[in-house]
PDBQT receptor file of N, H, CA, C and O in Angstrom, charges set to zero:
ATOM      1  N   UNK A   1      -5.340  -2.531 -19.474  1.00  0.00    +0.000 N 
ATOM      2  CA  UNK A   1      -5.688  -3.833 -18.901  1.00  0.00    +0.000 C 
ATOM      3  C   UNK A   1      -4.668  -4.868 -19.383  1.00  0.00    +0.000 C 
ATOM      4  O   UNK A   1      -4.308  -4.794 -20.558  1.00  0.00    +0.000 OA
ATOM      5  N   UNK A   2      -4.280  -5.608 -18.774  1.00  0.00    +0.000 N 
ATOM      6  H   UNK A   2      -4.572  -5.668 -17.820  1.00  0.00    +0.000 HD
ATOM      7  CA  UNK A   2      -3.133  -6.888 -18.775  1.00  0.00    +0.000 C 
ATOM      8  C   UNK A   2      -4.114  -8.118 -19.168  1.00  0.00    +0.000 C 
ATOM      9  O   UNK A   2      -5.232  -8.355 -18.712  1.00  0.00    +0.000 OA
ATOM     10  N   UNK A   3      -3.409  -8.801 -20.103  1.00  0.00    +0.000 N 
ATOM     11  H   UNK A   3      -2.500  -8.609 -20.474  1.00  0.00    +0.000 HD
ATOM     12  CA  UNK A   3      -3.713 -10.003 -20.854  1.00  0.00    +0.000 C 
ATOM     13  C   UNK A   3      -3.122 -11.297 -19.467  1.00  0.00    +0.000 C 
ATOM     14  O   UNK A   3      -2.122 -11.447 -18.765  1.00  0.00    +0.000 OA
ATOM     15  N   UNK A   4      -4.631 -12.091 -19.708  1.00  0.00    +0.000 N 
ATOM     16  H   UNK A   4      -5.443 -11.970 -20.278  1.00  0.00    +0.000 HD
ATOM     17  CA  UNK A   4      -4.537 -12.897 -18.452  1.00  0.00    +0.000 C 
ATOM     18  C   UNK A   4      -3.108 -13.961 -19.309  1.00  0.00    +0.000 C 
ATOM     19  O   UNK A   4      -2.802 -13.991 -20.501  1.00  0.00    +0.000 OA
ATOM     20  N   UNK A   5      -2.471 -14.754 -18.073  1.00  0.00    +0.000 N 
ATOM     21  H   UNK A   5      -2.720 -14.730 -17.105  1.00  0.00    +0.000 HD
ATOM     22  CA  UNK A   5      -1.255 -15.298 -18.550  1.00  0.00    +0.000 C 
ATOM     23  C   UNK A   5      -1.869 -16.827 -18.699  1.00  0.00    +0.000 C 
ATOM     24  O   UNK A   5      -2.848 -17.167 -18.034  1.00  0.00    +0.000 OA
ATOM     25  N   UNK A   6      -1.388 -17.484 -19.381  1.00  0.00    +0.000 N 
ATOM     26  H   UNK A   6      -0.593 -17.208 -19.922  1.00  0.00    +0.000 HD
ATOM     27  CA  UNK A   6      -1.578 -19.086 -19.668  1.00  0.00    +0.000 C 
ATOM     28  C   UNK A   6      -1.220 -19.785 -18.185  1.00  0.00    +0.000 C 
ATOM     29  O   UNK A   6      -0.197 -19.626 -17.519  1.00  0.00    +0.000 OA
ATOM     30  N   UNK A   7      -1.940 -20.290 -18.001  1.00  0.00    +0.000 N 
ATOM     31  H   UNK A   7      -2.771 -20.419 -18.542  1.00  0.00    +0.000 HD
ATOM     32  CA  UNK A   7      -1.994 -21.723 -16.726  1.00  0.00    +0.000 C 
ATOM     33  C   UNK A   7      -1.534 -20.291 -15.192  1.00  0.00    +0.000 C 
ATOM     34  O   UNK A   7      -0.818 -20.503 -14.214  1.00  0.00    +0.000 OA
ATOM     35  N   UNK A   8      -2.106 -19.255 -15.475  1.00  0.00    +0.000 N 
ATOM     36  H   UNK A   8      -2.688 -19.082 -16.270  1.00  0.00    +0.000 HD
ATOM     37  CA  UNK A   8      -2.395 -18.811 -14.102  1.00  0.00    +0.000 C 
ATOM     38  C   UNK A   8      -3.985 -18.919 -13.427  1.00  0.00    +0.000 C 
ATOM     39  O   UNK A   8      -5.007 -19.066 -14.097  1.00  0.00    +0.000 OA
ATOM     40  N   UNK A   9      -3.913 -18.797 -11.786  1.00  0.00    +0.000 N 
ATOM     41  H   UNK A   9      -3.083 -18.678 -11.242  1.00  0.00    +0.000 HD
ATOM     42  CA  UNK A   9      -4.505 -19.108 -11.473  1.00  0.00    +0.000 C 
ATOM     43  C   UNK A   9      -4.990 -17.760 -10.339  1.00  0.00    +0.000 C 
ATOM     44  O   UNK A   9      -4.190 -17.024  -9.761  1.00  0.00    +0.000 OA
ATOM     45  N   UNK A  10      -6.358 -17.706 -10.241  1.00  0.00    +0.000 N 
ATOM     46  H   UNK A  10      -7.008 -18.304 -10.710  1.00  0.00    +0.000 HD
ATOM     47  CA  UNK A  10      -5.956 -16.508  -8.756  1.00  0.00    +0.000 C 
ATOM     48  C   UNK A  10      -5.834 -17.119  -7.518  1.00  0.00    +0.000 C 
ATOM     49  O   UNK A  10      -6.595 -18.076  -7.370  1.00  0.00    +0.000 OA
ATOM     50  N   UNK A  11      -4.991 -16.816  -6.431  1.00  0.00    +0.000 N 
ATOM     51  H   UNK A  11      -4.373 -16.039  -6.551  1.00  0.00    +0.000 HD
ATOM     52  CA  UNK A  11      -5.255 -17.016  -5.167  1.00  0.00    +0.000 C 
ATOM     53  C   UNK A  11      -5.350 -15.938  -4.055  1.00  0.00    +0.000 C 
ATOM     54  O   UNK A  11      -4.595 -14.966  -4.091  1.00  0.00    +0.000 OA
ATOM     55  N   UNK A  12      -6.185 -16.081  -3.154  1.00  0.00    +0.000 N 
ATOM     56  H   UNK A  12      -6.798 -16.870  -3.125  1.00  0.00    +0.000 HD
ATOM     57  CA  UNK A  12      -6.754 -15.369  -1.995  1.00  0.00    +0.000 C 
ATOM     58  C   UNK A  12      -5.960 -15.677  -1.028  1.00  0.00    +0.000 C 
ATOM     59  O   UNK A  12      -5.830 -16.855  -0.696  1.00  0.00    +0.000 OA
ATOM     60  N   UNK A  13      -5.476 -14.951  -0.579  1.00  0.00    +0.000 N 
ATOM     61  H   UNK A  13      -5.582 -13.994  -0.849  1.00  0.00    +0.000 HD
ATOM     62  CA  UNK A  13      -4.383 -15.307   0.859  1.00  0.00    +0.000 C 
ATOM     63  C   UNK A  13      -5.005 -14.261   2.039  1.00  0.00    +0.000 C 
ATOM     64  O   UNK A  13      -5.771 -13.436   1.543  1.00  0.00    +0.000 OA
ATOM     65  N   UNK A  14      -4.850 -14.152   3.299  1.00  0.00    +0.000 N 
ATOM     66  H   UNK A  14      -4.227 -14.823   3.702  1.00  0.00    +0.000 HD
ATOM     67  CA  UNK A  14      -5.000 -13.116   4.664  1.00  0.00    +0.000 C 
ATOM     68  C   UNK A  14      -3.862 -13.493   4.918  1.00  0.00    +0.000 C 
ATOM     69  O   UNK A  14      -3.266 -14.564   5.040  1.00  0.00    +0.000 OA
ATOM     70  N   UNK A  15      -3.547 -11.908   5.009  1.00  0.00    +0.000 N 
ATOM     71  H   UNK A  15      -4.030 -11.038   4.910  1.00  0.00    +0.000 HD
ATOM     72  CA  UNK A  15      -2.641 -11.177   6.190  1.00  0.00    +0.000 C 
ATOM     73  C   UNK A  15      -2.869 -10.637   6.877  1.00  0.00    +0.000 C 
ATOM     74  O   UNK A  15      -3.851  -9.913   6.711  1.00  0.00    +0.000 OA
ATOM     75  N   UNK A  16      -1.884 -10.565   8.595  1.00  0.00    +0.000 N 
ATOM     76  H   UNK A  16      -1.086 -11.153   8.730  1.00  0.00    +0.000 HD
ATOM     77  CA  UNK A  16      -2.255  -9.372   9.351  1.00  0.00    +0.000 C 
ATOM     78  C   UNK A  16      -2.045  -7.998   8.868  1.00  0.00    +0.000 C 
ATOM     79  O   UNK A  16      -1.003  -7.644   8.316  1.00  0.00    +0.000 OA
ATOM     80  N   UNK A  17      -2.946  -7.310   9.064  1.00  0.00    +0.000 N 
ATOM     81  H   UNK A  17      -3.792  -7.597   9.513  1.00  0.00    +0.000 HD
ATOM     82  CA  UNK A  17      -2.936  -5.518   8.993  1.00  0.00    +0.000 C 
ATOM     83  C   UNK A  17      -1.428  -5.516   8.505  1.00  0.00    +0.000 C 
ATOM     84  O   UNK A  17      -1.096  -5.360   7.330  1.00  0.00    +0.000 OA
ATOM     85  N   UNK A  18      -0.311  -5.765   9.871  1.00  0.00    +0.000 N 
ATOM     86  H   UNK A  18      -0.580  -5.891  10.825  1.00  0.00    +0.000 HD
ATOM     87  CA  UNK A  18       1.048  -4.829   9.889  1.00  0.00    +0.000 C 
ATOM     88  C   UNK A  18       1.915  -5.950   8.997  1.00  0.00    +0.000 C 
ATOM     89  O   UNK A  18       3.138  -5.825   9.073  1.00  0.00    +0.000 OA
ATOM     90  N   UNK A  19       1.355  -7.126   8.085  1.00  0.00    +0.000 N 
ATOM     91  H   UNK A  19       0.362  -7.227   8.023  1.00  0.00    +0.000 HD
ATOM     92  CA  UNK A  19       2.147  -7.896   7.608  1.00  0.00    +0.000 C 
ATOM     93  C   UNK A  19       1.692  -7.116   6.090  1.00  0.00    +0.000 C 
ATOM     94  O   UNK A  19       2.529  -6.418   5.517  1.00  0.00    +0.000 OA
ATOM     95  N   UNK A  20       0.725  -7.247   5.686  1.00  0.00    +0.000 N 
ATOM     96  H   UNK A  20       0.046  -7.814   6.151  1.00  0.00    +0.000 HD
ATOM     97  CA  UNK A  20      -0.151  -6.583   4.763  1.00  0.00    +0.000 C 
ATOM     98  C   UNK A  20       0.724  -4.814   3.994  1.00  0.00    +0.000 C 
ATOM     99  O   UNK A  20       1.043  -4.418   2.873  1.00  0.00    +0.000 OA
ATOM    100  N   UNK A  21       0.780  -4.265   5.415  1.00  0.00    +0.000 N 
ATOM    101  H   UNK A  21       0.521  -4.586   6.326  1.00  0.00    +0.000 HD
ATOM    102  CA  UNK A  21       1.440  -2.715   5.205  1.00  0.00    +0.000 C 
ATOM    103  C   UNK A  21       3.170  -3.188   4.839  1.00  0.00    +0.000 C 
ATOM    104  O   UNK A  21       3.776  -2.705   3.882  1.00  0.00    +0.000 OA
ATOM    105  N   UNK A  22       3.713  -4.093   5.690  1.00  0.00    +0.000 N 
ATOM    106  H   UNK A  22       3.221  -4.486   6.467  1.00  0.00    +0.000 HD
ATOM    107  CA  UNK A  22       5.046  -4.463   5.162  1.00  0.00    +0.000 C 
ATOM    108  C   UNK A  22       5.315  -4.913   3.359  1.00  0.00    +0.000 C 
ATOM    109  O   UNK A  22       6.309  -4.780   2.645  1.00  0.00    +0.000 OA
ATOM    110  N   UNK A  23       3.917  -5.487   3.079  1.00  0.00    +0.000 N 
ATOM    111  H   UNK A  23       3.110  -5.595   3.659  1.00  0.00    +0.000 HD
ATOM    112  CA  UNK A  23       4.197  -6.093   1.697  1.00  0.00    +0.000 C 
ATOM    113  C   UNK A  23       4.198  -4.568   1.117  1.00  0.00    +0.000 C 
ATOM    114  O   UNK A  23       5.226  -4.114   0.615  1.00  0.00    +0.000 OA
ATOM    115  N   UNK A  24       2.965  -3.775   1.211  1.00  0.00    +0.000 N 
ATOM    116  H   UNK A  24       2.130  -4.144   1.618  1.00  0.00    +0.000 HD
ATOM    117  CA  UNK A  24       2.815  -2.726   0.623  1.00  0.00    +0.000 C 
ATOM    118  C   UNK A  24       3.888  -1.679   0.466  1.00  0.00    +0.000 C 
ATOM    119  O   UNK A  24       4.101  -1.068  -0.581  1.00  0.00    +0.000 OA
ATOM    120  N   UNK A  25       4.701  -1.488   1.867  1.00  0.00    +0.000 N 
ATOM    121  H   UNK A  25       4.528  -1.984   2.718  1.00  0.00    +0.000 HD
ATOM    122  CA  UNK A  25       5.239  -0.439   1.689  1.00  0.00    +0.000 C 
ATOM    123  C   UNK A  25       6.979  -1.057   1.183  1.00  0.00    +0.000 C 
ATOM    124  O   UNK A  25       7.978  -0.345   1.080  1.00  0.00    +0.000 OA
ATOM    125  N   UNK A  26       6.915  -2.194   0.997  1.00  0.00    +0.000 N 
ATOM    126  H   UNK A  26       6.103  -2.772   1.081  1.00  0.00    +0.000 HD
ATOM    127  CA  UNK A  26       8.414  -3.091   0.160  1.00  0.00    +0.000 C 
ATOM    128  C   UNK A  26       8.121  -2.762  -1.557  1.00  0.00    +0.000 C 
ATOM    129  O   UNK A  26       8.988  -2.546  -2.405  1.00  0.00    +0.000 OA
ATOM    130  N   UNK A  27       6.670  -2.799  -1.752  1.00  0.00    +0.000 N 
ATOM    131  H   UNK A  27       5.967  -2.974  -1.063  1.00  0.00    +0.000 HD
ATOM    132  CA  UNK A  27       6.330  -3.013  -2.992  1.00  0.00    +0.000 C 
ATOM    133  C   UNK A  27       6.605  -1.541  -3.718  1.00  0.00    +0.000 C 
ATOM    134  O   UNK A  27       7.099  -1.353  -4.830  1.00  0.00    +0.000 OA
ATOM    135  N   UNK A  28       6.021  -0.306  -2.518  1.00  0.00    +0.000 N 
ATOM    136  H   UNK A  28       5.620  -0.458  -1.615  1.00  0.00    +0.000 HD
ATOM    137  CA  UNK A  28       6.285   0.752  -3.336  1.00  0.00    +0.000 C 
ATOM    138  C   UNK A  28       7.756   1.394  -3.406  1.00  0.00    +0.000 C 
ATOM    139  O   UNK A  28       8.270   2.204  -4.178  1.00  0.00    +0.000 OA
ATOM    140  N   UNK A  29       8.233   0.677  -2.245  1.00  0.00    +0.000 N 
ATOM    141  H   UNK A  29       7.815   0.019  -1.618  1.00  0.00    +0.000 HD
ATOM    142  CA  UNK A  29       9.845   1.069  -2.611  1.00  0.00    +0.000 C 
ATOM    143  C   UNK A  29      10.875   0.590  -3.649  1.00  0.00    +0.000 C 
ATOM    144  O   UNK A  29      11.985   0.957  -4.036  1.00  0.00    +0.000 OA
ATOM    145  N   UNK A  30      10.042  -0.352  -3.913  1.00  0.00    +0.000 N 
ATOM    146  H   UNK A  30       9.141  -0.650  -3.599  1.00  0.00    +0.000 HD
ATOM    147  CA  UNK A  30      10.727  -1.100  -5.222  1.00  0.00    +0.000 C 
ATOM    148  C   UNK A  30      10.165  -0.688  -6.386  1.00  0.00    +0.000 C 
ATOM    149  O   UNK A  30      10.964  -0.489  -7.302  1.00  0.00    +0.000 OA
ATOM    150  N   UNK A  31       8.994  -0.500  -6.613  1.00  0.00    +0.000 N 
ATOM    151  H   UNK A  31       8.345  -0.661  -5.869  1.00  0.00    +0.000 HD
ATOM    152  CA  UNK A  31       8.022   0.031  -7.262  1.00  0.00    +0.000 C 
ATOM    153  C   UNK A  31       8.177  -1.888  -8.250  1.00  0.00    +0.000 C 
ATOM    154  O   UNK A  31       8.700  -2.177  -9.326  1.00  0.00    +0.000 OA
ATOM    155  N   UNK A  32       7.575  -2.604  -7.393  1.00  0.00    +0.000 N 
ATOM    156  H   UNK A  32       7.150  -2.370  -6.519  1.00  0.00    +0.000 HD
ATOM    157  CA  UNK A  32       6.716  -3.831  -8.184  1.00  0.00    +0.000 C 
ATOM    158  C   UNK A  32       5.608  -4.321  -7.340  1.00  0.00    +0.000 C 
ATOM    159  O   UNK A  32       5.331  -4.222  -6.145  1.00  0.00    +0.000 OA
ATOM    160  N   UNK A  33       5.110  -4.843  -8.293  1.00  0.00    +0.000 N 
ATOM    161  H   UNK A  33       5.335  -4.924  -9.264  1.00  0.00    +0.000 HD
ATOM    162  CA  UNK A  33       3.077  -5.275  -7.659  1.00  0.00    +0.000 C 
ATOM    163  C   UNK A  33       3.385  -6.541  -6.353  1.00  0.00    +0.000 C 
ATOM    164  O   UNK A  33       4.078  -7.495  -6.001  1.00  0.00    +0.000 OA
ATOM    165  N   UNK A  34       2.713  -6.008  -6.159  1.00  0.00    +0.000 N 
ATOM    166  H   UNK A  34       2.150  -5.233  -6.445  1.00  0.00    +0.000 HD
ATOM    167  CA  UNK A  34       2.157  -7.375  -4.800  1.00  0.00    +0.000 C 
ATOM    168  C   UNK A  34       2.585  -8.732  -5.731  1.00  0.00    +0.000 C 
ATOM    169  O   UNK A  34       3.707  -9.238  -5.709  1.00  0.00    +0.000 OA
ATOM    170  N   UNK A  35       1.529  -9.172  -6.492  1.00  0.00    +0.000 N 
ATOM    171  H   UNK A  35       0.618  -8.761  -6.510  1.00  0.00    +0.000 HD
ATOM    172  CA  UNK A  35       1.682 -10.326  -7.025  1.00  0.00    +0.000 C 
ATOM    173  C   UNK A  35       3.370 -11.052  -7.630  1.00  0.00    +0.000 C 
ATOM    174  O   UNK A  35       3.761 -12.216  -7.711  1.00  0.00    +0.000 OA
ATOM    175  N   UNK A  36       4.106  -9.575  -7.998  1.00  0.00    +0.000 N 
ATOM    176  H   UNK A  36       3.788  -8.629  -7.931  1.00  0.00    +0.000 HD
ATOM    177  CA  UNK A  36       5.412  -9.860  -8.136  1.00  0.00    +0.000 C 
ATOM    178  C   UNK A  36       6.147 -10.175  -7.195  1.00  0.00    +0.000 C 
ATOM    179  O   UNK A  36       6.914 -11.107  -7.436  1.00  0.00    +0.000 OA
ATOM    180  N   UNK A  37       6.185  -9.798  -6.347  1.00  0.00    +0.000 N 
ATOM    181  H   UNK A  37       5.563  -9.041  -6.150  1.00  0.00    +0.000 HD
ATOM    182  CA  UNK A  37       7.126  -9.840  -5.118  1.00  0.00    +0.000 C 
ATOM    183  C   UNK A  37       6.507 -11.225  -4.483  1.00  0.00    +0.000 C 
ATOM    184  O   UNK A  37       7.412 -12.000  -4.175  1.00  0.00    +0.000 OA
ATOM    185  N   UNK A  38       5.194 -11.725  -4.214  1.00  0.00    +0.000 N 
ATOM    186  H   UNK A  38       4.459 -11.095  -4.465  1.00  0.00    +0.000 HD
ATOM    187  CA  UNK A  38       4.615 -12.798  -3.927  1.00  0.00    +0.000 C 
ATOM    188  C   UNK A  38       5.308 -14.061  -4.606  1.00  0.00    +0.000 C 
ATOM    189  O   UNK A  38       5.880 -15.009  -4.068  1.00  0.00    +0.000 OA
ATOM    190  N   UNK A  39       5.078 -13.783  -5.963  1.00  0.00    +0.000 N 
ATOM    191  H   UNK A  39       4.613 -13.013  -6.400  1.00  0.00    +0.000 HD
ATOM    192  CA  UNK A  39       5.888 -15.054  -7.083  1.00  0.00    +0.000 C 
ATOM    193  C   UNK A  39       7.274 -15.007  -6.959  1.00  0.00    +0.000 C 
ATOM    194  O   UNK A  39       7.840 -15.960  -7.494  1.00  0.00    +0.000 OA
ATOM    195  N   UNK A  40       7.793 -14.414  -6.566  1.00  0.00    +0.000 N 
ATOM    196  H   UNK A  40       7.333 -13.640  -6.131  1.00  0.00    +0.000 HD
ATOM    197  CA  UNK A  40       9.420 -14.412  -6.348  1.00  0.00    +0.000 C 
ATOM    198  C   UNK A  40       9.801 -15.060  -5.073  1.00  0.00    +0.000 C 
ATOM    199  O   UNK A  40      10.766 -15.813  -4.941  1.00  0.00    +0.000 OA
ATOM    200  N   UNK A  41       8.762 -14.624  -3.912  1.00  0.00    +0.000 N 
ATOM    201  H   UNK A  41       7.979 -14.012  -4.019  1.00  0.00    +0.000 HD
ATOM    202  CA  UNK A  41       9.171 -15.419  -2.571  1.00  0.00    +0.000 C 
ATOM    203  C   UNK A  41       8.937 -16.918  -2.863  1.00  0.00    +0.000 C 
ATOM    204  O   UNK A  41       9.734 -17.630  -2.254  1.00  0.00    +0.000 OA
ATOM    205  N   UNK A  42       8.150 -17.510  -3.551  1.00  0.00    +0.000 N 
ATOM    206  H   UNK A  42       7.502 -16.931  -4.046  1.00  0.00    +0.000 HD
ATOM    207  CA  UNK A  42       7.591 -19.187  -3.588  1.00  0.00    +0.000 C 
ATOM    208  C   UNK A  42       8.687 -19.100  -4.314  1.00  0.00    +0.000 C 
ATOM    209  O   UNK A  42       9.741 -19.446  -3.780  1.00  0.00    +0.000 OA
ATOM    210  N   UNK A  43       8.697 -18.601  -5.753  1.00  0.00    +0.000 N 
ATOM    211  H   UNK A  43       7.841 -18.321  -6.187  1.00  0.00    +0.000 HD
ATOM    212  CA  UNK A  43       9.934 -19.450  -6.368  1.00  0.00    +0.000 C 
ATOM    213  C   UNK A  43      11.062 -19.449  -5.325  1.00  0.00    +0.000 C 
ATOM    214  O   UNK A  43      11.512 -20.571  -5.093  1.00  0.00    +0.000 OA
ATOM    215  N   UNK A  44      11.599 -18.458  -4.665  1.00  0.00    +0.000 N 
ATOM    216  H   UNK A  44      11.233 -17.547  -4.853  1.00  0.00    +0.000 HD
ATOM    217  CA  UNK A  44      12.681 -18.994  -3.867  1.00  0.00    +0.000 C 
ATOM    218  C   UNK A  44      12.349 -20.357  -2.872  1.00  0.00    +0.000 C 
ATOM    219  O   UNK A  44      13.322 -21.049  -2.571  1.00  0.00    +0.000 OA
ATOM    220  N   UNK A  45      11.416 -20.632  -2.516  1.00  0.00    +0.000 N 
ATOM    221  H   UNK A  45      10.626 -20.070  -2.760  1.00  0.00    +0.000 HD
ATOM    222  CA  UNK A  45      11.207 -21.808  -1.552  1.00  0.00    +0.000 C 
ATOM    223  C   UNK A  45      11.612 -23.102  -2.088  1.00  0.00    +0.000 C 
ATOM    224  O   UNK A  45      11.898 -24.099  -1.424  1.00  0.00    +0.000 OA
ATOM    225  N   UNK A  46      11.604 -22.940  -3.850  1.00  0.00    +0.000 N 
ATOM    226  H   UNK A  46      11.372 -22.130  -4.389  1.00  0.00    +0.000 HD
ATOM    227  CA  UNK A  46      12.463 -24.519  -4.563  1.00  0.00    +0.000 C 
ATOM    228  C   UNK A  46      13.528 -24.639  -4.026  1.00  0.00    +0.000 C 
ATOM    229  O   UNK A  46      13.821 -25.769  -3.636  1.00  0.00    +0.000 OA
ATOM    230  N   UNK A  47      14.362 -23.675  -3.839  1.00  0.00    +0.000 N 
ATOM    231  H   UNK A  47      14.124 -22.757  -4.156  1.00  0.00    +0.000 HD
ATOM    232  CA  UNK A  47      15.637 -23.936  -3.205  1.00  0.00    +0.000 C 
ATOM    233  C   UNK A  47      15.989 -24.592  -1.965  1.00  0.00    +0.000 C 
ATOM    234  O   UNK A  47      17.021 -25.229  -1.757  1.00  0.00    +0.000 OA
ATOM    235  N   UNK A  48      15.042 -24.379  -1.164  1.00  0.00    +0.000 N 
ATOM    236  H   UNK A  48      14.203 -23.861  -1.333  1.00  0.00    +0.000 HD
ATOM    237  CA  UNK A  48      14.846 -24.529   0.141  1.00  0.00    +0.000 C 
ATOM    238  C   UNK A  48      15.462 -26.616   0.404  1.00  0.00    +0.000 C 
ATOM    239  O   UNK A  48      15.419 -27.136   1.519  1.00  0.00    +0.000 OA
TER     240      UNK A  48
């Protein structure tokens, strides 16, 4: 079990089915969690 992190928070998001299977099947090809690949797309949006 993973030690919850300081000033995180959970969030609930919906996806479609075939958006859902895209996260999934990126995640196992990389082999990192949903939530990782999630926090990496927002942080890129500072740039934006």
């Amino acid at each position: 079990m993973t030690m919850p992190r300081k000033n995180a928070v959970n969030l609930t998001i919906q996806f479609p089915l075939n958006e859902k299977i895209i996260l999934e099947e990126y995640c196992e090809k990389m082999q990192r969690t949903k939530s990782d690949v999630i926090r990496e797309m927002v942080r890129l949006l500072k740039n934006i």
